[in-house]
C-alpha positions, 0 to 999 in steps of 0.5 A: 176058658172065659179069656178065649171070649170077650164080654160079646161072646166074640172068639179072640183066641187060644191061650198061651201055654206056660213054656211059651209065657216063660222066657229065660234072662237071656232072652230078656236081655237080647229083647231089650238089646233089639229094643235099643237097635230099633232107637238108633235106627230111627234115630239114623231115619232108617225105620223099615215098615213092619206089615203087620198083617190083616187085622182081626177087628171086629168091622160093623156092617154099616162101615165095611167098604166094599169097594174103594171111595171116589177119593181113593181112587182119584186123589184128595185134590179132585172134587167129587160130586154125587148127584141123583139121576133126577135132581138135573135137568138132562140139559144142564151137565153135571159138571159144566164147562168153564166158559170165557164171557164176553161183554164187550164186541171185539175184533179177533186179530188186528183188522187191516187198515191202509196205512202203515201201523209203523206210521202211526207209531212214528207220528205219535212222536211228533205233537204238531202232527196229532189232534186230539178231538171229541165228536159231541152231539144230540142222539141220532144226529150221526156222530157213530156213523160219521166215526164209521165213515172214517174207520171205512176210509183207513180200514179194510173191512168193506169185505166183510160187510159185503159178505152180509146178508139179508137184516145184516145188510142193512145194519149200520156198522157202528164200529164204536158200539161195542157195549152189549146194550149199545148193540141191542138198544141203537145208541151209544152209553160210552164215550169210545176213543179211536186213533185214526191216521187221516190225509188233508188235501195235499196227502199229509197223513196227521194222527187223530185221536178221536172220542166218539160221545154218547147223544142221549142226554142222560149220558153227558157225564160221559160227554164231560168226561171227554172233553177232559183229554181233547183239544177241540170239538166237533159238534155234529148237528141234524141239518133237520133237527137243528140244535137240541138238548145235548148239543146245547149242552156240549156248546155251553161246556165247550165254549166255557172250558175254552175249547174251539168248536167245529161243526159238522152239519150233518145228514144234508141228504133229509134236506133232499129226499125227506123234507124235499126242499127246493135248493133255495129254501135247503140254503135257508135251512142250512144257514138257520141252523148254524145261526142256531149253533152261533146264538147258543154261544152268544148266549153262554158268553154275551158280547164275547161270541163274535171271536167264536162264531162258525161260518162255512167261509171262516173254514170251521162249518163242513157239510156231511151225510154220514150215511152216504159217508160224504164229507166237505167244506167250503175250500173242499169243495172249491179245489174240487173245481180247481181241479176240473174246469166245469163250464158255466151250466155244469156239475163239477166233476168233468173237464179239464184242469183250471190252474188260475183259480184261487181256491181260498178266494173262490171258497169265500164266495161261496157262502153269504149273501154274495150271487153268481150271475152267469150271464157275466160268469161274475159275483155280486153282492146283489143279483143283477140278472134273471136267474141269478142265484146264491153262490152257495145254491149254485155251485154246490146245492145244485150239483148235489141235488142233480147228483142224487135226482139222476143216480136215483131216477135213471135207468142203469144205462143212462146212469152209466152215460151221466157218470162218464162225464163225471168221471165215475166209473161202476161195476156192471154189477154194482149198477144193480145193487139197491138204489141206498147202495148205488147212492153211496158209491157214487157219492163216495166217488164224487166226493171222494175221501174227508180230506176237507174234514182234516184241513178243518181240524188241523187249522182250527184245533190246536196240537197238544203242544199248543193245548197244553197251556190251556189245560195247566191253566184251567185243571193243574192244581201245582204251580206253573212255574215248576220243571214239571209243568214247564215239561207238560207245556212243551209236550216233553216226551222226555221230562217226568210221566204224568198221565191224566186219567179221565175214564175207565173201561172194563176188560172184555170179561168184566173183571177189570178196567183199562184206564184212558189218560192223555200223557201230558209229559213224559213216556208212558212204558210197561213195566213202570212203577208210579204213583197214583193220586186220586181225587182227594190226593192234596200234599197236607193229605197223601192218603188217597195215594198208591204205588202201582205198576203200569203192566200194559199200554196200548193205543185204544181203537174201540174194538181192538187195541194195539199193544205198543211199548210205550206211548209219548206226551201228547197222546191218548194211552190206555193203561193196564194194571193202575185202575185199582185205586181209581174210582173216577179221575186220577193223575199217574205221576213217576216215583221222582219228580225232577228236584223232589218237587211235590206231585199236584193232580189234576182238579175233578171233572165238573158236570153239566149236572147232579145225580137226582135219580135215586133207587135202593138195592138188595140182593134176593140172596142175602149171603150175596151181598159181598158180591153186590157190594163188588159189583157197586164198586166196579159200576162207581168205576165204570160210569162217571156221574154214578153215586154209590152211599149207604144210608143210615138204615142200611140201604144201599142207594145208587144216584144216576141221572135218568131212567134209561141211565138207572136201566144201563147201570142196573143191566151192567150190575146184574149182569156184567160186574155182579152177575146175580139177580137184585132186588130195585126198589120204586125209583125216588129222587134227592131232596134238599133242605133249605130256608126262606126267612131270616131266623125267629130268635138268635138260637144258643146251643150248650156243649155236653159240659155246659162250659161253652155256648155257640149261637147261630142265626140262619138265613138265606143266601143272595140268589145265584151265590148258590150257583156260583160256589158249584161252578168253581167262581169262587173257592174257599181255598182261595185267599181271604182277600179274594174270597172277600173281593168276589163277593163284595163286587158280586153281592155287596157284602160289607169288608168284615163280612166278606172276608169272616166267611168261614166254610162253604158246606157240607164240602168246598164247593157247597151251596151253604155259607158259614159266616163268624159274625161275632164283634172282637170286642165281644168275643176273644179272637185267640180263643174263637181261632183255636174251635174254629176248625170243629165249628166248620165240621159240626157245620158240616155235618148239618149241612150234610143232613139236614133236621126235616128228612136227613137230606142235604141242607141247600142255599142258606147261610149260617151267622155265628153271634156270639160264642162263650167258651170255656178258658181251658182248652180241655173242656173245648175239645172236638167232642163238645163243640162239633155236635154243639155246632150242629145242634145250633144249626138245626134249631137256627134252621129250623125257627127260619120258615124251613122248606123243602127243595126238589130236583126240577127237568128241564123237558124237551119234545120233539115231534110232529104239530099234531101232538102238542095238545097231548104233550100240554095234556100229559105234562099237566098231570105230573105238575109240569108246565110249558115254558116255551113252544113253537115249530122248527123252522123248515120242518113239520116238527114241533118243539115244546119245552117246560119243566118237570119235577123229577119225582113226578117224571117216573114212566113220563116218557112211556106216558108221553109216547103211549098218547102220542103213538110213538110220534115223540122224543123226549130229553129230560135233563136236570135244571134246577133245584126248586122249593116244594110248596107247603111247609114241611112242619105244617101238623094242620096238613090233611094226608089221607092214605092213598089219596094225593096230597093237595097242592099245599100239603106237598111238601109235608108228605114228602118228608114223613113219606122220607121219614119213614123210608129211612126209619126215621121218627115220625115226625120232626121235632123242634124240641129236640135240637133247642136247648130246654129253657129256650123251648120253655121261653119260646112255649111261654111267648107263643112263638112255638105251640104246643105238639112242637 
């Protein structure tokens, strides 16, 4: 009875009676038979299921399951979410749509454009038909609207603006503005390139290839990154504003990288209705700033500028209003008169064709100190009648300002009357459009398309066949003689592919990049495999090398891009699916060169200046740091002089140029690449380590083993060597005998000095000098030879983080004396003399009267005469001063120039405009690097919290302030890079005191 219940009191069943338990031996026999069927049945996979029918479990109350579970019903594959009712906000859907972002403007289909794509394609074949030209110049001086005025002479896009209304209207096209932040903010960030197909005067179609630059000063890195592709440049200067900081800048980098230069003076309008200038005095105005453009090359080259010179009748000057979208030159505007014959006291425009008139000879007239006398209807070099004026005032001021006083001045009627005789014929309605409207579609009448502008280019920039020497010869690392660079010189379509990669641009959802490249040889196809060479790619080092596969190509157009098959040498190609390995520049190179010949790549940009803006970041979330550690690289990518590093306590530092750059790539890093929220810290700046004596003692430093001894004596470098090694004059990969030549030419080093110059550091082109001053009769030349390499590295090393705050170590030169090494090659390894060399370093540098080095801005401002007394005021305060002041002629501007360092220019620019209410702008741009003052080691300092540090206390408060930003010990001790008897001797002589 008790087995009919289990231990819980639970009925399990009745018991079996003995006839049922009872089996005979047949029966037994046939079980064990049935049992053997089944074996072979699964041996053969023929199992049958067996319902065994309900189970009789006992199930608990807390596991039985009513009904069947979400994943029952919809699959294992199907993620099921169970939320509350009030954990989300009626707003927010419980499981949200996927959306596609977009950071980018684009256009949805190809835009129509009145020339036929199929010709663009054609004359991509033909490289005496191409140019391939940047525009470069100041902020809102009318670079992206010129580049609107020529996307509205070969798009078909009028349409859709005049479909605009109200505040839309009135928005400028900007049609290379296609970033977000571009939009919101009114300037360009990225350099954008367009192919454009564009007619001279005689209805030649040539294939421009265009890059639009930012103007705002902290973006020329994107400026430098340009001028890499192109041929030529077209400066775009304010007729009002004249030459600023940035064009300064894109003058000087042109001029030095051997590129042509063409201007455009621009905004010709302000000279009209804002400044009100009478014709006579707009000729001076105009003829100042081209003299300005000319002095600034002058002054980059001395003595060689004359071959370089812009002037109107050299053909290289056009005079434009961007806004007006007009545009012409000198022999422009004379065929406009060759073509109608205008009488002596009136405009161009009307009358009947003049065939005599030599276009060429009559343009050079109409520059200069050259008059017209219209009594004679003759030209002298002096006016010889009573109202006798320039040629320039005459014949092309004149009609201009007639042009605008009447279209805006006149009733509809009467306008209708003057423009007949001018041949401009206007829709009824169009006469009573706004008077800024009417004025540009008379003018766009008058003037008619920028054929002059084309003439201009054509003549006075190269084609690529023609510019490809010039870059070989001042960017190929490989030799010139080789098929390869033979084929990059003729422009052969047909030879091996090589494509110089310059910048990146991200897709529109911001998960990849395009890169921009000029194909110097070769076609570019899809669907080819290359390799591509990075920056540090040499033939010794082929590791920052990848295969990868050109997935897409196309013709970049800013908003859009054209998909095309492939792209031939002498073109801009946009390529897809090579950007992986690329951080700023790379070379794409087929698998197989012609013969085997070993690949080169071409050398890194060089910019107008360093990355001295410093901030660190953290994400608010920290298991979010692989994704910011993502978005870190992807921003490396997308701009060219960024920085990206961890320090040694871990923080993550981004290095950029200015505030409003550090605000661009914080934006993107938020928003585009990272998408997450991040923590910045108070923006800091770089500093550097430098000397200012020559070394107290020789100083000796022991290896580990105490088999080898290194001594070193610091000092500092000859001023402008410094300077010299970053611009590239000389390299240390150079011979010996060069090396040796440039500096005992320059600097007057001795024959044996020259040519022992061991390293430039921390890198090849470091501003620090490694010198072996150790006398052969001394020291054992084979055995000196065999450490000479990890003498460099441990060099290296110490320039790379100097003893006072760990920043780089700048301008000094480091003279090994002597050097007692161990026989065995055993106990001279790596391991022992690279540290060693890096302590002699340290203790020679610091018994060398060590300083500290700070970034210093260059600071321009621009603003009316009224607000000099502030800016003096505002700059004072932050330890600026005023190197230069005066106004700018023909305006009621005022320009101040003056330096200011970089850690003190935080928020300077909302502080100069909160003073001056606005009326200011300011362009900072690093300068140079400048020693602090007070000494860094000086423990009499007196550093009250709180308060600032007295004048002479600066330098000392920057580098315990460093100190302790990176977690370094409080302060620096000399102790611990000498070695203990030469402390203890320099302790017992009084050289040293005590604490140190």
């Amino acid at each position: 009875m008790d087995d009919l219940y289990d231990e819980f009191g639970n009925f399990i069943g009745e018991a079996e009676s003995d006839d049922d338990v009872q089996s005979t031996g047949e029966a037994a026999d046939a079980y064990v038979l049935d049992d053997e069927a089944e074996e072979e049945e699964a041996h053969g996979q023929q199992l049958m299921e067996v319902d065994e029918g309900p189970s009789n479990a006992v199930i608990l109350h807390e596991d039985k399951q009513y009904y069947p579970s979400a994943s029952d019903v919809y699959g294992a594959d199907v993620e099921v979410l169970v939320q509350e009712e009030d954990t989300q906000a009626l707003s927010q859907p419980i499981i949200a749509p996927v959306v596609q972002k977009k950071f980018t403007v684009q256009e949805e289909d190809l835009p129509p454009v009145h020339y036929s794509r199929e010709l663009m394609t054609d004359l991509m074949n033909y490289p005496d038909q191409i140019r391939n030209i940047a525009i470069a110049g100041h902020l809102h001086h009318g670079k992206t609207a010129f580049m609107d005025m020529l996307v509205m002479e070969t798009h078909d896009i009028q349409g859709r603006l005049d479909s605009k209304r109200g505040k839309k209207r009135e928005e400028q096209l900007r049609y290379t503005d296609v970033h977000v932040v571009e939009r919101e903010r009114g300037l360009s960030i990225k350099a954008a390139p367009m192919t454009l197909v564009l007619q001279n005067t005689l209805m030649k179609s040539h294939l421009f290839n265009i890059i639009d630059t930012p103007g705002h000063v902290n973006f020329a890195d994107e400026v430098a990154a340009s001028l890499r592709l192109v041929d030529g440049v077209v400066l775009v200067v304010d007729v009002v504003e004249g030459v600023q900081v940035t064009t300064e800048l894109a003058i000087k980098h042109a001029v030095l990288e051997d590129l042509p230069l063409t201007l455009v003076v621009n905004k010709m309008d302000r000279l009209i209705l804002e400044l009100k200038l009478p014709p006579r005095d707009a000729y001076f105005k105009i003829k100042h700033v081209i003299e300005e453009v000319n002095t600034v090359i002058e002054n980059t080259i001395p003595g060689r500028g004359e071959r370089r010179r812009v002037s109107p009748e050299r053909g290289n000057v056009a005079f434009a209003c961007s806004s007006m979208r007009w545009c012409f030159t000198l022999q422009s505007f004379a065929k406009m008169y060759a073509e109608f014959y205008p009488g002596p006291a009136k405009a161009p425009g009307f009358g009947k064709p003049m065939k005599n008139l030599d276009v060429e000879k009559f343009a050079v007239r109409l520059w200069g100190d050259i008059f017209y006398n219209p009594g004679s209807r003759k030209f002298s070099r002096k006016a010889q009648e009573e109202d006798s004026k320039r040629s320039f005032v005459h014949w092309i001021l004149e009609p201009i300002y007639k042009l605008y006083a009447h279209t805006l001045s006149e009733s509809a009627e009467d306008l209708k009357d003057t423009l007949d005789q001018l041949n401009i014929r206007l829709k009824p309605s169009e006469y009573k459009t706004d008077a800024k409207e009417l004025m540009r579609l008379v003018c766009q009448q008058y003037f008619g398309p920028s054929t002059g502008f084309v003439d201009m280019i054509t003549q006075h920039v190269p084609s690529p066949a023609e510019g490809a020497k010039r870059m070989l010869e001042r960017h190929y690392t490989g030799p010139l003689d080789s098929k390869t660079a033979e084929a990059m010189e003729k422009c052969d379509q047909n030879g091996p592919l090589v494509v110089h990669v310059s910048k990146l641009y991200n897709t529109a959802d911001a998960k990849s990049f395009h890169a921009l490249g000029r194909v110097m040889s070769g076609t570019a196809t899809t669907a080819t495999s290359v390799r591509v060479l990075g920056e540090g790619y040499t033939i010794e080092d082929e590791e920052d090398m990848v295969v990868a596969t050109i997935t897409d190509t196309w013709i970049a157009e800013s908003r859009y891009n054209v998909p095309t098959c492939g792209v031939p040498a002498g073109n801009w190609v946009l390529l897809g699916g090579v950007d992986n390995s690329i951080v700023k520049t790379a070379t794409v190179v087929s698998q197989k060169l012609p013969d085997d010949e070993d690949a080169y790549i071409f050398r890194p940009i060089r910019h107008f200046f360093e990355s001295v803006f410093k901030v660190a970041v953290e994400p608010i979330n920290p298991s979010e740091l692989p994704k910011m550690l993502d978005g870190l690289r992807k921003i490396n990518k997308s701009y060219p002089l960024i920085t990206t590093k961890v320090e040694e306590s871990g923080e993550h530092i981004i290095l950029g140029t200015g505030e409003l750059y550090m605000d661009c790539v914080l934006h993107d890093l938020r928003r585009l690449y990272a998408d997450m929220e991040i923590k910045v810290s108070d923006p800091v700046t770089r500093f550097c380590e430098t000397v200012v004596e020559m070394s107290a003692i020789k100083c000796y430093a022991l290896t580990p083993n105490k088999k080898n001894k290194i001594t070193m004596v610091a000092e500092q470098l000859d001023p402008g060597i410094a300077e010299d090694i970053e611009a590239g004059k000389v390299s240390i990969k150079d011979p010996v005998r060069v090396v040796g030549k440039f500096f005992e030419e320059n600097y007057g080093y001795d024959l044996l000095a020259s040519r022992n110059i061991w390293a430039f550091g921390p890198d090849d082109m470091g501003a620090n000098i490694l010198q072996n001053d150790t006398l052969p009769s001394e020291v054992d030349t084979k055995t000196l030879r065999s450490v000479r390499d990890t003498i460099r590295q441990g060099f290296s090393w110490a320039a790379r983080e100097g003893p006072l705050c760990e920043e780089p170590i700048r301008n000094t030169k480091f003279r090994i004396t002597d050097v007692d090494l161990a026989p065995e090659a055993i106990f001279r390894g790596g391991g022992q003399i690279i540290p060693t060399a890096r302590r002699a370093c340290y203790s020679s540098f610091l018994m060398a009267s060590p300083r500290l080095m700070e970034p210093v801005y260059s600071c321009s401002v621009v603003g009316p005469a009224n607000t000099k007394a502030d800016v003096y005021n505002v700059l004072s305060r932050r330890r600026g001063h005023v190197l230069q002041d005066g106004p700018i002629a023909g305006t009621p501007l005022y320009s101040v120039r003056g330096l200011i360092p970089v850690i003190d220019s935080f928020g300077f620019e909302t502080d100069l405009r909160i003073h001056t209410q606005g009326q200011v702008s300011l362009s900072l741009v690093f300068d140079r690097w400048s020693i602090v003052p007070g000494d860094p080691l000086d423990k009499d300092a007196q550093l009250r919290p709180l308060e600032p540090a007295s004048a002479q206390a600066t330098a000392r408060d920057f580098v315990l302030k460093t100190r302790r930003r990176k977690g370094l010990a409080e302060d620096v001790t000399i102790s611990k890079f000498l070695e203990p008897e030469l402390f203890r001797q320099l302790r017992e002589s009084g050289v040293l005191e005590g604490g140190q």
